[in-house]
C-alpha positions in Angstrom: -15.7 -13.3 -5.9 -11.9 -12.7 -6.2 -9.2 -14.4 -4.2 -9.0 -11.4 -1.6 -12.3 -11.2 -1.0 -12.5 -14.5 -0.7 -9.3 -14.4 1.7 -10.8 -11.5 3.9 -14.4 -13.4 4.2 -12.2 -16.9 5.5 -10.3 -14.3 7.9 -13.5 -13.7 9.6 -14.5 -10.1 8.1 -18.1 -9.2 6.4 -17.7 -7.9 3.0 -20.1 -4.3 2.4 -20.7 -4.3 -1.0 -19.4 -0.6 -2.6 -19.4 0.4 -5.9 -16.0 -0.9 -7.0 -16.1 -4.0 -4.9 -16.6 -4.5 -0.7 -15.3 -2.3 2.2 -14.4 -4.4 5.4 -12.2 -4.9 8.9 -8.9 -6.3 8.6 -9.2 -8.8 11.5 -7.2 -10.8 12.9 -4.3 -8.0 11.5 -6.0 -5.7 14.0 -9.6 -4.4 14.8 -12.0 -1.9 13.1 -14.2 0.1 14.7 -16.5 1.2 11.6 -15.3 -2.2 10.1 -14.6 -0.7 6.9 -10.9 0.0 7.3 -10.0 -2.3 4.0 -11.2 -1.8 0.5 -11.1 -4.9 -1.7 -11.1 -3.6 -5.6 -12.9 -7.1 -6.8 -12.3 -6.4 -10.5 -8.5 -6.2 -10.0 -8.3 -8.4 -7.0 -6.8 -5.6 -4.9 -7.0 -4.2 -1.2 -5.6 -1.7 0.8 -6.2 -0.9 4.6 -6.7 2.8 5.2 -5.3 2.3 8.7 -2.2 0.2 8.9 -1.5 1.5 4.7 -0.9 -2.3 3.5 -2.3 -3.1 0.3 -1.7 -5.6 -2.4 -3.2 -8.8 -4.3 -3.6 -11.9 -3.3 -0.8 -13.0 -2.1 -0.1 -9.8 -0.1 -3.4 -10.5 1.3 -2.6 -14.0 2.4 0.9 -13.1 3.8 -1.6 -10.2 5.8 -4.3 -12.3 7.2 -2.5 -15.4 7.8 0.9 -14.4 8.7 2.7 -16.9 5.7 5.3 -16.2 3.5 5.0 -15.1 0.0 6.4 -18.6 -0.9 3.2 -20.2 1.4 1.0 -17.1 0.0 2.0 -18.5 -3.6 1.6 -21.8 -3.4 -1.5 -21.6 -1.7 -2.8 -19.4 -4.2 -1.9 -22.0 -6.7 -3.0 -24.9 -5.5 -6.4 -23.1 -5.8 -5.9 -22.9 -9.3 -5.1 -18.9 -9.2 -2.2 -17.6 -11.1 0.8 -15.6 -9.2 2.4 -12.7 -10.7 6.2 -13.3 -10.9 6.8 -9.4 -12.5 6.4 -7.6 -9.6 9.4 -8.8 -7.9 11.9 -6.7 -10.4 10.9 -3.3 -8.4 13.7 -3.1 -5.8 12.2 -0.3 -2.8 15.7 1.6 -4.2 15.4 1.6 -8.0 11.7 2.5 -7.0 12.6 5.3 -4.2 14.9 6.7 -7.4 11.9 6.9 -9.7 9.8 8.4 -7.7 12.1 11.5 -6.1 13.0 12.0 -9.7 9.1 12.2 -10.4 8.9 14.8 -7.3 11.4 16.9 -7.2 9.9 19.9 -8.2 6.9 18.7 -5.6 7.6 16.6 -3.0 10.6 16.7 -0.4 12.0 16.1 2.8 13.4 18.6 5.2 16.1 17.0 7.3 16.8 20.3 9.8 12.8 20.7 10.3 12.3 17.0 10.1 9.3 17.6 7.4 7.5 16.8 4.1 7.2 19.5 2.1 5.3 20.0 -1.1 5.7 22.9 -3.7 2.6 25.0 -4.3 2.6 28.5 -6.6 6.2 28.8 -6.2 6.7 28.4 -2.7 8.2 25.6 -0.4 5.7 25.0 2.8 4.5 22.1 4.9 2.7 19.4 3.6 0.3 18.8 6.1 0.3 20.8 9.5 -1.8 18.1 11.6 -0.6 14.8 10.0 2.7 15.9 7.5 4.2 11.8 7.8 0.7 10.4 6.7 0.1 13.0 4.0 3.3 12.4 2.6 2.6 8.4 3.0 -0.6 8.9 1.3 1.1 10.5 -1.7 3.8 8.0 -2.0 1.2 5.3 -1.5 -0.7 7.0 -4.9 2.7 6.7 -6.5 3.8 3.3 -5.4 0.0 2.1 -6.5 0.7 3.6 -10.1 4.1 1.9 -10.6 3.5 -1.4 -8.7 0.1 -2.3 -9.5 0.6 -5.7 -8.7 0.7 -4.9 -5.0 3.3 -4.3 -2.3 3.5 -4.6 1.5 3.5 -2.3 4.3 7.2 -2.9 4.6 7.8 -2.1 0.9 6.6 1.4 1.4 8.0 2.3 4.7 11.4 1.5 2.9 10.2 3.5 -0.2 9.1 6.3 2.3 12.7 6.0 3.9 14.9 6.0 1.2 12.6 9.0 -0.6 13.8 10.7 2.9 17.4 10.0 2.4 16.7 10.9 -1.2 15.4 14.4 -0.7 16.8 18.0 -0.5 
């Protein structure tokens, strides 16, 4: 079983075994209805929580369930003979928020008068998402963020990315 399973299960959440790994709450963070909020990827030693959009390894899920810091997250991830991942401290939330409204431009942007996402479909500017435009245009950035910084992030992380991609766009 891989460290954030492991970590979750400790936490006091019941793993559901899915095909690529367990679904389950994300107490003591906060509670789950369904109890299937967080999907731990077991092969990669991922998660991610569909409702509060924090995901990460191993140490993301310490600093998560336990409240640490990465330094406590680290070394306690250590001491139980796991490696940490030093590369994923090079992606600054700027250098990152600059990669990824260069990858978007032509797709994904920000309207500061309508206070919007927008998203560019057959040749024409419109709304991202009429009933939830902030969460759709998390989601995407989430997707993005995921492909660049596959070693994890925080919650904070992409709120900054999400901010700056504001300040960023047209």
């Amino acid at each position: 079983m891989s460290f954030c399973a492991t970590f979750f299960t400790a936490a006091g959440n019941t793993l559901q075994i899915t095909n690529s790994g367990f679904r389950c709450g994300h107490e003591p963070v906060h509670t789950s209805t369904s109890g299937t909020c967080v999907h731990i990827d077991d092969t990669q030693d991922v998660f991610f929580c569909h409702h509060c959009h924090v995901g990460g390894g191993p140490v993301e899920a310490l600093m998560s369930l336990m409240g640490v810091s990465r330094a406590d997250a680290e070394a306690h991830i250590q001491a139980q003979g796991g490696r940490v991942s030093r590369s994923r401290t090079g992606s600054k939330e700027s250098l990152l928020a600059a990669q990824l409204a260069a990858d978007n431009r032509h797709s994904l942007a920000y309207d500061g008068a309508r206070q919007q996402w927008l998203v560019y479909n057959q040749g024409i500017w419109t709304p991202l998402d009429t009933l939830a435009p902030d969460e759709s245009a998390l989601q995407r950035i989430h997707r993005e963020v995921t492909r660049l910084r596959p070693d994890g992030f925080s919650a904070h992380f992409l709120r900054g990315v999400e901010r700056l991609l504001r300040l960023e766009a047209v």
